[in-house]
C-alpha positions as CSV (number, residue, x, y, z in Angstrom):
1,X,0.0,0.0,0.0
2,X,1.6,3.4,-0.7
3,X,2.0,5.8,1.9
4,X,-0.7,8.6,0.7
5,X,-3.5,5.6,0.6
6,X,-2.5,4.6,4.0
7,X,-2.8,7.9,5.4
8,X,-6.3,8.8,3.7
9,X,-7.6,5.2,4.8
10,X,-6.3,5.6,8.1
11,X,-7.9,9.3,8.8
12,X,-11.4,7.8,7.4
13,X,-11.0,5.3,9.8
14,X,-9.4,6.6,13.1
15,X,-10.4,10.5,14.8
16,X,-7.0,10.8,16.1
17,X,-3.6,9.4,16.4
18,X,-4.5,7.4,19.9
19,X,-7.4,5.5,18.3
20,X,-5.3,4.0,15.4
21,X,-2.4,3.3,18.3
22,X,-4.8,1.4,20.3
23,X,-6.6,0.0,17.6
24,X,-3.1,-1.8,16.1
25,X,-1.4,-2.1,19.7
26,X,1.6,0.2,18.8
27,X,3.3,3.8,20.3
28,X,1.6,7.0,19.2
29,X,5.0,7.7,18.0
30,X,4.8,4.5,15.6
31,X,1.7,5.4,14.0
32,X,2.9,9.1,13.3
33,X,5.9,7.6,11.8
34,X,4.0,5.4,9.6
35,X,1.9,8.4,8.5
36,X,4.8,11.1,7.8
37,X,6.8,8.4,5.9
38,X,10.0,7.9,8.2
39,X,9.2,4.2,8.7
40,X,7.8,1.7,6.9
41,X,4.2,0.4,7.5
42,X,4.4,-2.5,8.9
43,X,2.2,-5.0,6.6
44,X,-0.4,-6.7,9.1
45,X,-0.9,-3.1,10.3
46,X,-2.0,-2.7,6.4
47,X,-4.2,-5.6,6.2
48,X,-5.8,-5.0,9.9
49,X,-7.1,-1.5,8.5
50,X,-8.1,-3.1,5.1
51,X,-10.4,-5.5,7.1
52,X,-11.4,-2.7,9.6
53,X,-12.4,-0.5,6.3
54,X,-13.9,-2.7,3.9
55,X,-15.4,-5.0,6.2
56,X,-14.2,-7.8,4.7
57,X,-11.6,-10.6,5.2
58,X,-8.3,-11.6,3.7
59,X,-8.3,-11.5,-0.1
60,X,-7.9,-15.2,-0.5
61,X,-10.5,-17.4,-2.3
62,X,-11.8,-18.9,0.6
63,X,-12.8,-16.2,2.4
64,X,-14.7,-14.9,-1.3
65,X,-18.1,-13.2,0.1
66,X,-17.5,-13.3,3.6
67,X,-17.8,-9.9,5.8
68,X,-17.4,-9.1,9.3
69,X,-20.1,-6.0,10.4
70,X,-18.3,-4.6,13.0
71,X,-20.8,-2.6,14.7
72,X,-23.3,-5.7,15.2
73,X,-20.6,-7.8,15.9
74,X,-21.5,-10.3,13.5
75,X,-19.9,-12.4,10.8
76,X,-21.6,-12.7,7.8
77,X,-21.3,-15.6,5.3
78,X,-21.8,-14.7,0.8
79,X,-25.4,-16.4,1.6
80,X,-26.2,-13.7,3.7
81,X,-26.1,-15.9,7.1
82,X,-25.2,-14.2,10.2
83,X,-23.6,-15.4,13.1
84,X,-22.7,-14.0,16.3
85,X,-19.0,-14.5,18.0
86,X,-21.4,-17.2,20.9
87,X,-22.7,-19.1,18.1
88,X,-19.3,-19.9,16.2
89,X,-17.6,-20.4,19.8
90,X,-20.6,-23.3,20.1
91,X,-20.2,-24.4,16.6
92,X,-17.7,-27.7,17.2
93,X,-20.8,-28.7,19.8
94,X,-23.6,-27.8,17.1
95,X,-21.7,-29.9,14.2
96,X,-21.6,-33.0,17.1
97,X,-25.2,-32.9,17.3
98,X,-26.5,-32.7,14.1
99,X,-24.3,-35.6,12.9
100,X,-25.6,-38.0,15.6
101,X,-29.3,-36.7,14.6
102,X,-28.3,-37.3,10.8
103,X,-27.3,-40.6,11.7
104,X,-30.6,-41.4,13.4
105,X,-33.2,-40.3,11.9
106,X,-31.8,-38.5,8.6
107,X,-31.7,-35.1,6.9
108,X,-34.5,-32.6,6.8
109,X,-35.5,-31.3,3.7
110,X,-35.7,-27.2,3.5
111,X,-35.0,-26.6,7.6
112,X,-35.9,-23.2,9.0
113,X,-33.6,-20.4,8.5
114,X,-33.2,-18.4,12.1
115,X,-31.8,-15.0,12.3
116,X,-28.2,-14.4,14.1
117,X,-29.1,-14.1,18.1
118,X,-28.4,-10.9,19.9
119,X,-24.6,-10.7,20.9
120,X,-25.8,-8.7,24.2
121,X,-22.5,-6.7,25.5
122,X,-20.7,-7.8,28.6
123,X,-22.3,-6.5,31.5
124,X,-21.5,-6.8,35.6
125,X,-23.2,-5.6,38.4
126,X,-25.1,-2.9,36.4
127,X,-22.7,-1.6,34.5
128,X,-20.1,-2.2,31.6
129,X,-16.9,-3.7,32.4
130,X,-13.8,-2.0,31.4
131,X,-11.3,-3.3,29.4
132,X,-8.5,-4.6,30.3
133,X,-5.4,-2.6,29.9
134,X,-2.7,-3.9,27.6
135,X,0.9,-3.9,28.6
136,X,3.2,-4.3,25.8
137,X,5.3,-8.0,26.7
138,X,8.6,-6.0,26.8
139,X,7.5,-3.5,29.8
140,X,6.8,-5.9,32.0
C-alpha cells in the first residue's frame, strides 16, 4: 500500500492518532511515523485497516463473500447468514449434534432459517466492564 492511501484510509477510519495506536497495539510515535513516511508500515498493520475498512476478510479465495459487520458484531457468510462470536464459539458442539441426529433419523428437507441471536455486551453488576489494559510484553 503506498504511503498517501495509508494515510487517507487511516484518517477515514481513526479521529485521532490514539485510536489508530490502540486499535493496532503500537506507540503513538509509531503510527505518526507510519503516517509522515520515516518508517515503513508495517504489513499486518495494512491488512488489519483493510479489514477494519472494507469490512471484509483476507483477499484469498476462501474467504470470497465473507464480511465481518463490526458494529453488530456479526460475521456474515456470501449467503447472507449471520452469526454471532457465541454461536461460532458453540459451533464444534452444534456440528456434534447434528451428525448424531443425521445418523438417526436423517436429513430434513428445506430446515428453518433463524436470524443471528443478539450478541448482548458484557455486562457486571449494572454496569459495563472495562477493558482490560494492555501492557506491551517488553515493559513488563
Amino acid at each position: 500500500m503506498i504511503l498517501e492511501s495509508f494515510a487517507i484510509l487511516y484518517w477515514q477510519e481513526f479521529e485521532t492518532i490514539r485510536a489508530g495506536a490502540e486499535f493496532f497495539h503500537v506507540n503513538k510515535v509509531t503510527i505518526s511515523r507510519w503516517l509522515n513516511g520515516t518508517v515503513p508500515i508495517n504489513p499486518m498493520a495494512e491488512k488489519l485497516l483493510l479489514i477494519k475498512a472494507l469490512g471484509y476478510l483476507p483477499n484469498d479465495m476462501r474467504w470470497y463473500g465473507f464480511r465481518i459487520d463490526e458494529k453488530r458484531a456479526v460475521f456474515i457468510t456470501p449467503s447472507g447468514r449471520e452469526f454471532s462470536p457465541k454461536e461460532l464459539e458453540s459451533f464444534a458442539h452444534w456440528r456434534d449434534e447434528y451428525t448424531q441426529l443425521v445418523e438417526l433419523h436423517g436429513h430434513i428437507e428445506y430446515p428453518k432459517v433463524y436470524p443471528a441471536k443478539e450478541n448482548l455486551l458484557p455486562f457486571r453488576g449494572g454496569r459495563r466492564m472495562t477493558a482490560a489494559p494492555w501492557i506491551p510484553t517488553k515493559m513488563k
